[in-house]
VEXDOKE-120463 format. One record per atom (N, C-alpha, C): residue in one letter; x, y negated, z negated. Coordinates in steps of 0.001 Angstrom, whole numbers, plus 500000, padded with zeros to 6 digits. Atoms other than C-alpha are relative to their C-alpha. Layout:
N
AXYZ
...
# end
This chain:
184
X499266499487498859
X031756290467781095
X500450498800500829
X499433500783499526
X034030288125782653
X499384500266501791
X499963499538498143
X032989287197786730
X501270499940500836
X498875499836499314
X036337286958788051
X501010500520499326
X498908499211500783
X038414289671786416
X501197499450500675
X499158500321499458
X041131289041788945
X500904498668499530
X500321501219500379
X041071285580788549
X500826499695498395
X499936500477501167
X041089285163784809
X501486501068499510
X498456498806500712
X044480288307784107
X501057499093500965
X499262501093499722
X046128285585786787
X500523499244499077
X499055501212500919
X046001282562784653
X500127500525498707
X499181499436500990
X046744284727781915
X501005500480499883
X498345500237499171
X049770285466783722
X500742499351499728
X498913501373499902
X050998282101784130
X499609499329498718
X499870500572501848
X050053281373780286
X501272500788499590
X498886499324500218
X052385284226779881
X501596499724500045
X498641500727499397
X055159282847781857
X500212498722499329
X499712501720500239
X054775279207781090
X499463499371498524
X500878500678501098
X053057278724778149
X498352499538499622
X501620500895499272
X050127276666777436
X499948498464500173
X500086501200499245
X051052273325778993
X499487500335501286
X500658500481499015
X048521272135781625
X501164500058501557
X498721500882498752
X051235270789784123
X500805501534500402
X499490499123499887
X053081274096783791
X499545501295500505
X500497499287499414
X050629276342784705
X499419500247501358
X500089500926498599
X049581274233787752
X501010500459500654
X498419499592499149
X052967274421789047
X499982501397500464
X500301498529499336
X052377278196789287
X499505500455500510
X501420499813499444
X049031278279790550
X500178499662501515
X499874500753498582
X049810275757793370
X501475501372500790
X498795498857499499
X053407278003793926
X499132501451501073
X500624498440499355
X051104281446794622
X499255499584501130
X501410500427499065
X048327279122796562
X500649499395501290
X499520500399498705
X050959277575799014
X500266500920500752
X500305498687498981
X050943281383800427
X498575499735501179
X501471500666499144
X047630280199801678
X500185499936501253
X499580500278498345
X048970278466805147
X500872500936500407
X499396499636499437
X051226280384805540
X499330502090500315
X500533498568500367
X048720284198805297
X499298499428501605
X500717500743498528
X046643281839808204
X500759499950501008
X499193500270498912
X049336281118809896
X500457501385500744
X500004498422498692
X049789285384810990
X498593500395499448
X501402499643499773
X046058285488810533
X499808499478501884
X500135501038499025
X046214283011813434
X500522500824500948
X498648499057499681
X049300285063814823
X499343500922500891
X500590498552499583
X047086288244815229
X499187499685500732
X500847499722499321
X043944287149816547
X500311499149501235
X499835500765499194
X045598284660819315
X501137500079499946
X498861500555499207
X048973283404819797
X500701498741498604
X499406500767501022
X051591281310817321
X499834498598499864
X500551501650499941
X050420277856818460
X498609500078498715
X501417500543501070
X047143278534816409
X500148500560499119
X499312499731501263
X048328280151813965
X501213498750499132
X499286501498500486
X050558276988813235
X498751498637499735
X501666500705500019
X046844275023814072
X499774499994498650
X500442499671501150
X045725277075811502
X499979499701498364
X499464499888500933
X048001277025808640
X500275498051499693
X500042501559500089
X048097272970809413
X498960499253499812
X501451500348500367
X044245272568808990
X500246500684498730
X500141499855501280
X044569274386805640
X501029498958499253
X499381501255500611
X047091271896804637
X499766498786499884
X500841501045499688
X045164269400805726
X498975499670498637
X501376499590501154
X042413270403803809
X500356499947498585
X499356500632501297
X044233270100800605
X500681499042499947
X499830500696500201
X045638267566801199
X499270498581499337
X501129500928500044
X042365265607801765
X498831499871498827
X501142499207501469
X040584267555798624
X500532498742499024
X499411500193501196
X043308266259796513
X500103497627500053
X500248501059499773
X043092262473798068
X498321499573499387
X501914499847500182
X038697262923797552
X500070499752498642
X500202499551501443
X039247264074794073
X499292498805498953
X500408501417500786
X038851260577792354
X498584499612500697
X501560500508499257
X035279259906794429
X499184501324499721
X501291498742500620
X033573263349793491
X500429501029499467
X499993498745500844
X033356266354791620
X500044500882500822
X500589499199499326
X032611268762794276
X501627500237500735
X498695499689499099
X036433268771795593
X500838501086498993
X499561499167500672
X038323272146794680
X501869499710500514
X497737500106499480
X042630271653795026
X500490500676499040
X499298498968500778
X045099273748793794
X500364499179498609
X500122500237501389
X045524271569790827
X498906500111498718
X501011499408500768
X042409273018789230
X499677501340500019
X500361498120500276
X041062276387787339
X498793500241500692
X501583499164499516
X038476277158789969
X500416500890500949
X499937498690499308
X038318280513791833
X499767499649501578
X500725500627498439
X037441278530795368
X501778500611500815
X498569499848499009
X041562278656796613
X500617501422499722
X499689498237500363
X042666282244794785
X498928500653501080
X500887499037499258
X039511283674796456
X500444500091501633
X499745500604498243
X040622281877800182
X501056500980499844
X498808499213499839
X043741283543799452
X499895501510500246
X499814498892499846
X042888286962798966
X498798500258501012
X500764499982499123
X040346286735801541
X500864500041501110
X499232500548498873
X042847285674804304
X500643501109499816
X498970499061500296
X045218288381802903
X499147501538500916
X500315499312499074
X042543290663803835
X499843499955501289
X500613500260498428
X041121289255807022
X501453500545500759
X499193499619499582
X044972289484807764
X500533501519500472
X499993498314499936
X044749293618807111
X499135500282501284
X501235499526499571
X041335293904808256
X500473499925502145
X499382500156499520
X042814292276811424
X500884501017501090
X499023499579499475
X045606294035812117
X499606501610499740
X500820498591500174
X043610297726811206
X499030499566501866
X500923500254499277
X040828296575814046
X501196500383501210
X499274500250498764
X043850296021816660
X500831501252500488
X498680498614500102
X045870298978815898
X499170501217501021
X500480498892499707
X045172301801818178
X499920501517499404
X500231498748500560
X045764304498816007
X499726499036498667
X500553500936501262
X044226303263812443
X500818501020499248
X499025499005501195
X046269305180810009
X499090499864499045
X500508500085501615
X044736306199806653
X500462498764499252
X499245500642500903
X047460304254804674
X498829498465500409
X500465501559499756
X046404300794806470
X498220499944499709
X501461500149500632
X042487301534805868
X499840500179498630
X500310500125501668
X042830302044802279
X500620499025499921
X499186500985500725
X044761299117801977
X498849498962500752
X501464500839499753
X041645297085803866
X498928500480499125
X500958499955501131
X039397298710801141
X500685499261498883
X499320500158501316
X041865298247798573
X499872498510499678
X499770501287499875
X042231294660799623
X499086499234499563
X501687500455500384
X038447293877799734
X499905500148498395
X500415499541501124
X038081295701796265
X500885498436499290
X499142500228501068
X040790293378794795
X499444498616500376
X500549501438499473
X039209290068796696
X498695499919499173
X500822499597501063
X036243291440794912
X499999499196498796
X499396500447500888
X037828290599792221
X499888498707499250
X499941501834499993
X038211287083792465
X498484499343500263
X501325500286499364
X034817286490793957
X499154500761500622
X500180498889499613
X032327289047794163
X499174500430501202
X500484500535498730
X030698287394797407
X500521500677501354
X499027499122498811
X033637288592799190
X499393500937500677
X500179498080498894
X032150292413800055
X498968499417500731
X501256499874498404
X029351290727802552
X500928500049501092
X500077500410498604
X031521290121805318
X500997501618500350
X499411498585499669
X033022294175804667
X499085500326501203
X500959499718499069
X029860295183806970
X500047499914501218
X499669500531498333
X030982293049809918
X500936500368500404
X499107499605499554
X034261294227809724
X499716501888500757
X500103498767499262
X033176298030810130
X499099499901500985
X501072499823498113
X030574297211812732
X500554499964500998
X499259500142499149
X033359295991814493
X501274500717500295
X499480498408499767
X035300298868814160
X499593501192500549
X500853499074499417
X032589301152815054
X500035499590501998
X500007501021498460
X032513298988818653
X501445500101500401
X498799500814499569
X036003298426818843
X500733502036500403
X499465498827499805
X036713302421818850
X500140500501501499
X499774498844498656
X038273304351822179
X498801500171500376
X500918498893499164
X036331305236824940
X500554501478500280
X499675498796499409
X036407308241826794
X500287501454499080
X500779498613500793
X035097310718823783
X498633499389499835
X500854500711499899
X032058311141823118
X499385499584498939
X500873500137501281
X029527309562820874
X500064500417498707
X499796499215501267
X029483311979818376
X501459500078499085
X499145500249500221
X033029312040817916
X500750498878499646
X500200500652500441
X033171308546817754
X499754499819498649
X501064500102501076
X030580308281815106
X501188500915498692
X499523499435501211
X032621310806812881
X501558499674499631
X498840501251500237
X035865308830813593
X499544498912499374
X500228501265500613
X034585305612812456
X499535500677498227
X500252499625501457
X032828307472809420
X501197500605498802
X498661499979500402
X036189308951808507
X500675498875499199
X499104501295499986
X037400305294808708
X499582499060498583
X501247500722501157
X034403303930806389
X500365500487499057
X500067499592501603
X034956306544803803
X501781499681499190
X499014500402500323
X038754305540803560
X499884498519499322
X500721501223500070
X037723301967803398
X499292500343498543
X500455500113501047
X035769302821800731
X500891500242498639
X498949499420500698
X037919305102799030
X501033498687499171
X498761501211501114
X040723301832798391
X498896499353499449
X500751501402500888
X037781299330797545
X499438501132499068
X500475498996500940
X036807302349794935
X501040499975498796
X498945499426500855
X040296302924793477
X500521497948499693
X499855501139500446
X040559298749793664
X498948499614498515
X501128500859501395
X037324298013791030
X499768501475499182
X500109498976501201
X037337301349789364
X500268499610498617
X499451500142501576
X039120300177786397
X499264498683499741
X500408501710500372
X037243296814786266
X498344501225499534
X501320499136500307
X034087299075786478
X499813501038498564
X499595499251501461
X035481301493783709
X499685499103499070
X500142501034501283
X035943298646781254
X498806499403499630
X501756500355500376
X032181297493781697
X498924500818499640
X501204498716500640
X030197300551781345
X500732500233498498
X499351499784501726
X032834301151778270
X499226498874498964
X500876501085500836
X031730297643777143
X498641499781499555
# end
């Protein structure tokens, strides 16, 4: 059983597209991964103001930049010119945080946008299956972040509503990954 389903039907992707030259597949990898600063940059957007969101998206550039300078002095540096799951995962992490985000802020939470923060998680999942700890914090902070002026109870069965949507996409995200392993 493969650990990063996500992950690994990617660079089988860009084998697809490009072949199997090294150099060529890179080129594609880095292409999808320079989304990166710029997912930070209205991560940044949402929870503050466009100055740090520019901050933001300029410390992740940074940061590869400096990986890819390191590289020759240790092993331990991940840059988009390598097959490791460290920058795909950042990516679809940010992609969510970006949902997760912009669900938290919204005063009315719509269904659609909470299955697409499960969905999101499920598919970050994916890539790295570490990802679902920091789901927990997000609904705690949903549970908190809900309207006053009902009460408690009502609350409580709003947010649970919210949870089982939430679940619902990260359900219909790893279902089929889940299918294929009990099959296996």
């Amino acid at each position: 059983v493969p650990p990063r389903p996500l992950y690994i039907a990617l660079l089988a992707g860009f084998h697809a597209l490009a072949g199997q030259e090294y150099e060529d597949i890179i080129v594609l990898q880095t292409l999808l991964l320079a989304c990166f600063p710029v997912v930070l940059y209205f991560v940044g957007r949402e929870l503050h103001s466009r100055p740090a969101g520019l901050v933001i998206a300029l410390l992740a550039i940074l940061r590869e930049v400096t990986a890819i300078i390191a590289t020759p002095f240790t092993d331990k540096a991940s840059t988009s010119q390598m097959f490791f799951a460290d920058l795909p995962a950042a990516l679809a992490i940010s992609l969510w945080a970006l949902l997760a985000v912009r669900w938290l802020k919204s005063s009315r939470r719509s269904p659609l946008l909470t299955l697409l923060v499960g969905g999101s998680m499920g598919l970050a999942m994916l890539v790295r299956t570490q990802s679902v700890f920091m789901l927990p914090f997000v609904l705690l902070f949903a549970l908190f972040g809900l309207s006053g002026g009902v009460s408690w109870r009502a609350r409580l069965f709003l947010w649970l509503r919210q949870v089982g949507w939430v679940a619902l996409g990260l359900f219909l995200a790893i279902a089929p990954w889940l299918w294929r392993n009990w099959q296996v």
